[in-house]
N, C-alpha and C positions, 0 to 999 in steps of 0.2 A: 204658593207652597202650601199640603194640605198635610198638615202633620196631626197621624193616629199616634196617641198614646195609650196604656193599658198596664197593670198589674201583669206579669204572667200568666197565661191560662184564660183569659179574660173574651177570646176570642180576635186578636187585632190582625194575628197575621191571615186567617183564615178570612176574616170583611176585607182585607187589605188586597187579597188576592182577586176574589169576588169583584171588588168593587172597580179593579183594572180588566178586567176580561168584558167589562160594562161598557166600560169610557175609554173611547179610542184616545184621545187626546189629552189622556192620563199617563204619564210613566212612571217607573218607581226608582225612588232613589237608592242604589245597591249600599249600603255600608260595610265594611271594612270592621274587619273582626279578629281579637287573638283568641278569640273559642273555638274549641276544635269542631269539627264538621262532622252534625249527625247524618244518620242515614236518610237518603231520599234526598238531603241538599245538595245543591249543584253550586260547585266554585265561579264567579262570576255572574249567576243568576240569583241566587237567595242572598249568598255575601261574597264579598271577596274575602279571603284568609290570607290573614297575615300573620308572623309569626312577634312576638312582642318588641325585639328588636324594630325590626322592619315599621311597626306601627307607629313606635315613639320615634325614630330618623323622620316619619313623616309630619307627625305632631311637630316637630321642631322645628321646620321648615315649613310652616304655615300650610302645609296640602291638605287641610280639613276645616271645613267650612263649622262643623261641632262636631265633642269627639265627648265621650263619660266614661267612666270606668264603673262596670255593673258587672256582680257578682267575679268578683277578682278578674275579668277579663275586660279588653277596650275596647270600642264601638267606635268608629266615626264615619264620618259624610265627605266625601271625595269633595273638595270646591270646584274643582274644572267644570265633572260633571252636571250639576246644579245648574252652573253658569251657561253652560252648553245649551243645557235642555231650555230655560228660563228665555234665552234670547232665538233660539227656536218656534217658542210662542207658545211651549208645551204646558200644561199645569203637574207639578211634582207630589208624587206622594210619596210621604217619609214616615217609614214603620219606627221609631224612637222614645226613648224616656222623655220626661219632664226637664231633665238638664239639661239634653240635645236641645228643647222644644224652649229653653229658656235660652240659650246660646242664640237659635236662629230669633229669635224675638226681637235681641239686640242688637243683631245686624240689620236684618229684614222686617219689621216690624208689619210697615203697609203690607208686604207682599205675603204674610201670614196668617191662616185660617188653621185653628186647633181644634182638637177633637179628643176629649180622654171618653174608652171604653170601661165601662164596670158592667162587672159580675155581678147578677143579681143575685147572689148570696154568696157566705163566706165557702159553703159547703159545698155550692157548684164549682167555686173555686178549684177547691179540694181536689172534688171528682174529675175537675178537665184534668186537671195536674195529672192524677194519677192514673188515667184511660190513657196517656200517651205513653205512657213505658218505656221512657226514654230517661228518668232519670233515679238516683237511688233516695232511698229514705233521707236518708240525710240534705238532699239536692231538695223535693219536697218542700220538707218543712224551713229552707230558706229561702224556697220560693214563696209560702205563704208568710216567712217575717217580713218578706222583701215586699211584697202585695199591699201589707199594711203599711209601708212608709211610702209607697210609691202612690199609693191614694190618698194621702194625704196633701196633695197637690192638685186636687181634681179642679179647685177655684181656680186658677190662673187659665185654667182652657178656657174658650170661648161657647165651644157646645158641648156636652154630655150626654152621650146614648148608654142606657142601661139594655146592655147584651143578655135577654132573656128568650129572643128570636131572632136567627139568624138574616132568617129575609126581611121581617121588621127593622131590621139593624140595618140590612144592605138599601132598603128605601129611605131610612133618614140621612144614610149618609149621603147617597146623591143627590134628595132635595137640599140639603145645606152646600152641597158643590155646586149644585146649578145654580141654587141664587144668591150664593158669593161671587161667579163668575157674572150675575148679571149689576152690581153692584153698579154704581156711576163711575168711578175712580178706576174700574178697571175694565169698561169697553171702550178699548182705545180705539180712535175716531168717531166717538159720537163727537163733539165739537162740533167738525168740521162736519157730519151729517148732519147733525141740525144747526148747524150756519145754512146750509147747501137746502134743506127743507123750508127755513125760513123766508130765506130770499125767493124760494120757489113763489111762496103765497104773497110775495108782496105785488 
């Protein structure tokens, strides 16, 4: 599981995207959302929407593997899907907060690689916010209160890319994938190939 985290604005979802169009054997994990659907999103591809009802009958019935509640609306992670993809052999990326990313820790610990994105300044902050035009003054400046409490967790990740170039950004994050993936603990059957190499040289 390769969970991107980020401030708003910070660039997560645009490396997130990037960075599956790279890696065949990446997929992304959809979340489940009572915010409403901007333009250009697609139902089932960016999120699934649900209506708030509908999110909390799910919450309550265990069908989310981690769910937060950010900027008065919910987020969660389908558990099927996860599990699906996971025993498929696939590796999952999960666009999420720090709470999500502190939920899946507790479940999944081994099977966890984190990543928080920062802004290399307050002001580029600002200006990604406000080039997307997609939300009002008021929307804005909670997204940058919200920036500041939500970087305030950057230590609990394991890696940290400061997003001040895109394609700089989109190469650290595949070298920290490729050599998470080459880790001992998770090339399953080396063992048995070097048992099978060993006995070769005797």
């Amino acid at each position: 599981m390769f969970v991107l985290s980020s401030p708003s604005g910070a660039g997560k979802t645009t490396l997130s995207h990037s960075l599956l169009d790279k890696e065949q054997n990446l997929t992304l994990s959809i979340s489940m959302t009572t915010r409403p659907q901007r333009p250009k999103e697609v139902d089932g591809q960016d999120y699934i929407f649900l209506n708030k009802d509908e999110f909390l009958a799910k919450q309550k019935r265990g069908e989310f593997l981690e769910w937060a509640e950010v900027f008065d609306h919910y987020y969660g992670t389908p558990r099927h899907f996860v599990e699906d993809a996971l025993n498929s052999g696939k590796d999952i990326l999960f666009d999420i907060d720090w709470q999500g990313c502190a939920q899946l820790r507790k479940i999944l610990s081994n099977d966890l690689v984190s990543i928080f994105i920062l802004p290399p300044s307050a002001a580029t902050l600002e200006q990604r916010l406000r080039s997307r035009g997609q939300d009002t003054e008021e929307t804005v400046i909670k997204r940058m209160q919200g920036a500041k409490s939500e970087m305030q967790h950057w230590e609990a990740y394991d890696y940290i890319i400061i997003n001040d170039d895109l394609n700089k950004s989109l190469i650290q994050l595949q070298a920290i994938l490729n050599a998470e993936r080459l880790k001992r603990t998770r090339c399953y059957g080396l063992t048995s190939f070097v048992n099978t190499l060993l006995q070769d040289l005797s």
